[in-house]
LOLUMKOL-483909 format. One record per residue (C-alpha): x, y, z; residue number from 1. Coordinates in nm, 2 decimals. Example, Ala and Ser with C-alpha at 12.3 -4.5 7.8 and 13.67 -1.06 7.14 Angstrom:
+--------+--------+--------+------+
:     px :     py :     pz : loro :
+--------+--------+--------+------+
:   1.23 :  -0.45 :   0.78 :    1 :
:   1.37 :  -0.11 :   0.71 :    2 :
+--------+--------+--------+------+
This chain:
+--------+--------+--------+------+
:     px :     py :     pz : loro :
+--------+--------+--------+------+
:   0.44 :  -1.37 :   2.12 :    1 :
:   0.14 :  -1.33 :   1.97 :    2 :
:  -0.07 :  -1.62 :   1.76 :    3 :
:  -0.04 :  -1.40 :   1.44 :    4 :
:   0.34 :  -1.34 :   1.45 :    5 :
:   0.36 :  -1.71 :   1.48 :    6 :
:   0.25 :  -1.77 :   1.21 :    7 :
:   0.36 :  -1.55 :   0.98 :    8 :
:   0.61 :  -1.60 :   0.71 :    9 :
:   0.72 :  -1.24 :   0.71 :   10 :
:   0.98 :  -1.14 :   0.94 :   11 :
:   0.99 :  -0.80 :   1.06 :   12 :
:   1.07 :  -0.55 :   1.04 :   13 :
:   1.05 :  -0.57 :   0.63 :   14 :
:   1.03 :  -0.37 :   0.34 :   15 :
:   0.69 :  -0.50 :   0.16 :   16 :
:   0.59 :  -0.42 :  -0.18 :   17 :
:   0.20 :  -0.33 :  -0.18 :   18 :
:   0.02 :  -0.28 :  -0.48 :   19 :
:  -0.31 :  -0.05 :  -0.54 :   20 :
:  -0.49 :  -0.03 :  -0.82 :   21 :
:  -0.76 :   0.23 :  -0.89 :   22 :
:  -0.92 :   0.46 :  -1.15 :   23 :
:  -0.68 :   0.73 :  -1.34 :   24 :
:  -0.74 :   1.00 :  -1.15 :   25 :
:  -0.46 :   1.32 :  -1.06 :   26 :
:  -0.58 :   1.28 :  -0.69 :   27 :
:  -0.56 :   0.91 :  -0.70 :   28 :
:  -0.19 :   0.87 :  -0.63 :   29 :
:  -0.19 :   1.16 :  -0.39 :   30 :
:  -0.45 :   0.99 :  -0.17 :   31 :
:  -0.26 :   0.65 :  -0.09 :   32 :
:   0.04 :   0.81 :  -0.04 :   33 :
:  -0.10 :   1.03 :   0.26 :   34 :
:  -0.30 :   0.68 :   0.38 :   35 :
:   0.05 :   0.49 :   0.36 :   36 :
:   0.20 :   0.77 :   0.53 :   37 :
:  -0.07 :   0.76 :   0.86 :   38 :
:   0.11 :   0.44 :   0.92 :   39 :
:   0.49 :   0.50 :   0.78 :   40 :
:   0.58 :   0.85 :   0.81 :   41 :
:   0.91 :   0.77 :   0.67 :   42 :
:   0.75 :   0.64 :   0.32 :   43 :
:   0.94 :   0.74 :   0.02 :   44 :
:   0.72 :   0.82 :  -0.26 :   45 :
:   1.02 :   0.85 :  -0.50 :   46 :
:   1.03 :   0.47 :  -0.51 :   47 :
:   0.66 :   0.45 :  -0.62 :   48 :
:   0.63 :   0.26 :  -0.96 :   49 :
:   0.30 :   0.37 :  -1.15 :   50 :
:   0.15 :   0.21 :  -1.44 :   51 :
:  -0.15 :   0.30 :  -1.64 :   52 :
:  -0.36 :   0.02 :  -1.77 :   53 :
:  -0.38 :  -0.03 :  -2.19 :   54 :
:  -0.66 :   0.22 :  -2.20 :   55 :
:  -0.56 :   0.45 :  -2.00 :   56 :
:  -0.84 :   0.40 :  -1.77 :   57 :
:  -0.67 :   0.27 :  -1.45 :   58 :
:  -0.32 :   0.33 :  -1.30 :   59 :
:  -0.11 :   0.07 :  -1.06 :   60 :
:   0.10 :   0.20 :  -0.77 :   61 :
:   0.36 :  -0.04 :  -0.61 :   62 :
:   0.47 :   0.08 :  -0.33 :   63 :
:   0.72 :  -0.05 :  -0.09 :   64 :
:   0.63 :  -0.02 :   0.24 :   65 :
:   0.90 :  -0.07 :   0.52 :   66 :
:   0.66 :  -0.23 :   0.81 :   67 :
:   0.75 :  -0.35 :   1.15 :   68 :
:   0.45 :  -0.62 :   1.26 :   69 :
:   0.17 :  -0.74 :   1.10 :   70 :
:  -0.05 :  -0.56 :   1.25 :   71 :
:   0.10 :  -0.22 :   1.06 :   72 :
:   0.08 :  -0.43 :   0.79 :   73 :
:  -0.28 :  -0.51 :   0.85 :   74 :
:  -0.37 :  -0.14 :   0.89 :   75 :
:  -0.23 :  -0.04 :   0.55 :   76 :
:  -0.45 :  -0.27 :   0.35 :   77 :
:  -0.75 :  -0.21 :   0.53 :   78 :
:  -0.72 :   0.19 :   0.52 :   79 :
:  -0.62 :   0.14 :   0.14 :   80 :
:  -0.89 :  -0.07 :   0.10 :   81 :
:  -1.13 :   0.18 :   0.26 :   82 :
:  -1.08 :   0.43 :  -0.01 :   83 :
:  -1.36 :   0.48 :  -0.25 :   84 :
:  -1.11 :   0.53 :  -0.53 :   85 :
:  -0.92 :   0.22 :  -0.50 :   86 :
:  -1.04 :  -0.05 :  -0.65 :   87 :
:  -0.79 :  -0.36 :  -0.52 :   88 :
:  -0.47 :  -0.38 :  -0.32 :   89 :
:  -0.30 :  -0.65 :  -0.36 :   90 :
+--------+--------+--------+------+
């Protein structure tokens, strides 16, 4: 077993809620949907909850994510992460 599955406190395979926040854009949701789906090809956008910020500036995508190591895990948030558009995953 690796060092990193030791010590994690997730067991998987797990369904994970990931959150990403970026600007309000149409394309915005689009984009970390086909970036989940690189890793989970199986993601179901239909359980997506979105939320715009007060202003309407920003939106909020949880997503839940069914991952099977950390690793996968890992990749998500670094690919979301990547994007110019988001602005934190949390």
């Amino acid at each position: 077993m690796k060092q990193a599955e030791k010590e994690s406190l997730l067991k998987f395979p797990c369904n994970f809620d990931i959150k990403v926040m970026g600007e309000s854009v149409e394309s915005f949701s689009e984009s970390m949907i086909k970036i989940i789906k690189k890793q989970d090809e199986n993601f179901n956008e239909s359980r997506i909850e979105m939320k715009g910020s007060s202003n309407g500036k920003y939106i909020s995508l949880t997503c839940n994510v069914y991952v099977t190591s950390q690793e996968q895990l890992d990749k998500i948030y670094m690919d979301l992460s990547k994007n110019p558009m988001t602005k934190f995953v949390l």
